[in-house]
C-alpha positions as CSV (number, residue, x, y, z in Angstrom):
1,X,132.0,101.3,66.0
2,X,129.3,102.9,64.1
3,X,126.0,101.3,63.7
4,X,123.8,101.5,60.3
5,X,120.2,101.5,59.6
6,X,120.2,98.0,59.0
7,X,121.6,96.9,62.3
8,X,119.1,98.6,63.6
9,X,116.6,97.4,62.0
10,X,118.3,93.3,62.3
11,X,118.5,94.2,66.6
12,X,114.7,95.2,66.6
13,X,113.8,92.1,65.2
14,X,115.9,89.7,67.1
15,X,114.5,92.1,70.7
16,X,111.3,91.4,69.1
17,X,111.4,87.9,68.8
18,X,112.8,87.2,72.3
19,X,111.8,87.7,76.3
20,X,114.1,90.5,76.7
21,X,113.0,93.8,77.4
22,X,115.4,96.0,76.9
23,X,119.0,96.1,75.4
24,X,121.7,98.8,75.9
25,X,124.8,98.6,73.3
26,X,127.4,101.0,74.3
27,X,130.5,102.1,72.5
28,X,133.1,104.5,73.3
29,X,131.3,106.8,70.0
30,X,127.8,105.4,70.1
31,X,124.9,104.4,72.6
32,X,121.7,102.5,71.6
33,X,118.9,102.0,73.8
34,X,116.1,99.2,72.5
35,X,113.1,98.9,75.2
36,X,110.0,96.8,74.6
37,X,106.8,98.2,76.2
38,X,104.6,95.6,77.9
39,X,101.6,94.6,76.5
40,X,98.7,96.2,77.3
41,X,96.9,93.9,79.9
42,X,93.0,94.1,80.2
43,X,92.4,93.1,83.9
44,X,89.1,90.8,84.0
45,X,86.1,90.7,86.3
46,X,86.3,88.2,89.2
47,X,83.6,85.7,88.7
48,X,84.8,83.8,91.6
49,X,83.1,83.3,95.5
50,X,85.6,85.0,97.4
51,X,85.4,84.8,101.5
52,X,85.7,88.1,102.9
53,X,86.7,88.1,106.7
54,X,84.4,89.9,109.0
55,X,86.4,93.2,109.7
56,X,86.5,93.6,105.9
57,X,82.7,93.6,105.7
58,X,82.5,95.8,108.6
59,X,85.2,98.2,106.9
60,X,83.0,98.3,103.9
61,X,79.5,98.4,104.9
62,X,79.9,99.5,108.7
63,X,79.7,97.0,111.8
64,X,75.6,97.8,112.2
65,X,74.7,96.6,108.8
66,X,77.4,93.6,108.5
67,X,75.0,90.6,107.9
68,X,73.7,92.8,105.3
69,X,76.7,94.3,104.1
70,X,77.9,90.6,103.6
71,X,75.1,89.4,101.8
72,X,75.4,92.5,98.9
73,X,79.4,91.5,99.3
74,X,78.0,87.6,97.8
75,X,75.7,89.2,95.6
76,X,78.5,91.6,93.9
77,X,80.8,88.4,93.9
78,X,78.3,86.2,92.5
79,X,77.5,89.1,89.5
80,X,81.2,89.5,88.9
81,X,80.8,92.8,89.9
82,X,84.5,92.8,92.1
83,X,87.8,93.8,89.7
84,X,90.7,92.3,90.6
85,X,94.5,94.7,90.7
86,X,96.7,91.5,89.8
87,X,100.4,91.7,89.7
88,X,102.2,92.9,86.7
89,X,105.1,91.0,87.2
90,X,106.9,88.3,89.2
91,X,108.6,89.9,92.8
92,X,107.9,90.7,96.4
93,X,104.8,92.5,97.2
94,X,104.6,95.3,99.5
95,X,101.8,97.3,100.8
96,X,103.9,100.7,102.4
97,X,106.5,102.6,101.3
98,X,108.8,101.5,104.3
99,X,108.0,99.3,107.1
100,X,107.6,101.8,109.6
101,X,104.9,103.6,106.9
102,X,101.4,103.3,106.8
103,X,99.8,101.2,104.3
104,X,99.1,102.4,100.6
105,X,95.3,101.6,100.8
106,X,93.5,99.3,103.1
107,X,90.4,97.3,103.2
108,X,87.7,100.4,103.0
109,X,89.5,102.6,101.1
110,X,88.5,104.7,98.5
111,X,91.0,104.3,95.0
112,X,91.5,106.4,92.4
113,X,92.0,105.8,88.8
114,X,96.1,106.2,88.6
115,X,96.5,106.0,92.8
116,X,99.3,103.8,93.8
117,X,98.2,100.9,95.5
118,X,101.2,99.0,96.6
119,X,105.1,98.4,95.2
120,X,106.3,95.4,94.1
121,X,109.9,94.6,93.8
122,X,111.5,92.9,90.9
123,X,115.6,92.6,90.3
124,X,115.9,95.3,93.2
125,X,113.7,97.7,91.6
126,X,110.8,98.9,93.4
127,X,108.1,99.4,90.7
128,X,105.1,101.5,91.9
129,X,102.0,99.6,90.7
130,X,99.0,102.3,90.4
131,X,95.3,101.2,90.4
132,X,93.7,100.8,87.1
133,X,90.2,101.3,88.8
134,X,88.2,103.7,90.6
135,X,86.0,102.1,93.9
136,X,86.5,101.0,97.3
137,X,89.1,98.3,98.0
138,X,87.0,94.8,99.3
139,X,90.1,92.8,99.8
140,X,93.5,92.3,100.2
141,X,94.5,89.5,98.9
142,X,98.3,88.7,99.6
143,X,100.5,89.4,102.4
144,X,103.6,92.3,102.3
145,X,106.7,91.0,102.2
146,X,105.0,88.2,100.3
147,X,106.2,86.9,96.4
148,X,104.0,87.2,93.8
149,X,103.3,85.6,90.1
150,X,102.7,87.2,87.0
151,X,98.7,87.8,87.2
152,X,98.2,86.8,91.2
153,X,95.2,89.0,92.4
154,X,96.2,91.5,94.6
155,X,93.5,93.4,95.6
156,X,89.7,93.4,94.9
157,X,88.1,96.3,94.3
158,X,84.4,97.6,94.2
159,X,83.8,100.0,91.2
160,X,80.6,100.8,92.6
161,X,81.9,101.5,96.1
């Protein structure tokens, strides 16, 4: 089988116009990889009241200036000061590495730009998702071992942090 310029050019437009992405056409002679890259995804400010337990206030702010540290926690909220780390993709969310591992970053923790934050598994590929934020992690927001949607926030961070 040997495969022109214009078949090609005919696969990349019928990948492009569908979900898939990625397609492998193999021949004895001939192997042709086509992979879509995901969009670029612009994660927004959360504008929402979000209730932060107690320990994660104290985590923050320290256990002597709680009251306070949970008042400036409302205020941030309340400015949309918080950035959310949502989920890329559909699959099980997991905070460690293994379970007997510690945790990728915990409530107090100090991200950077790149770090990985947790894995999430899709199709029995664990996909390292890395923080697209620098700051202090506020919140975790879902369970390990839990499943997650397309866009689910994950973690809220504190650029200022």
């Amino acid at each position: 089988m040997k495969i022109d310029f214009d078949q090609i050019r005919e696969l990349l437009a019928v990948v492009g116009n569908t979900d898939i992405t990625e397609l492998t056409i193999e021949s004895a002679e001939e192997k042709i990889t086509v992979r879509k890259s995901a969009p670029v995804v612009l994660r927004p400010v959360a504008t929402t009241v979000v209730d932060l337990p107690e320990a994660s206030v104290q985590a923050v702010y320290g256990a002597a200036s709680a009251a306070a540290g949970r008042s400036q926690v409302a205020e941030a909220v309340a400015e949309g000061k918080f950035i959310q780390i949502t989920s890329p993709m559909v699959g099980t969310f997991y905070r460690s590495p293994s379970p007997s591992a510690p945790a990728f970053v915990d409530v107090g923790d100090q991200v950077t730009l790149g770090q990985t934050v947790c894995i999430i598994e899709a199709m029995k590929l664990m996909n390292d998702l890395p923080s697209d934020v620098a700051g202090r992690i506020v919140k975790v927001c879902v369970d390990s071992g839990t499943t997650v949607e397309y866009g689910q926030p994950l973690f809220m961070v504190d650029p200022n942090g």
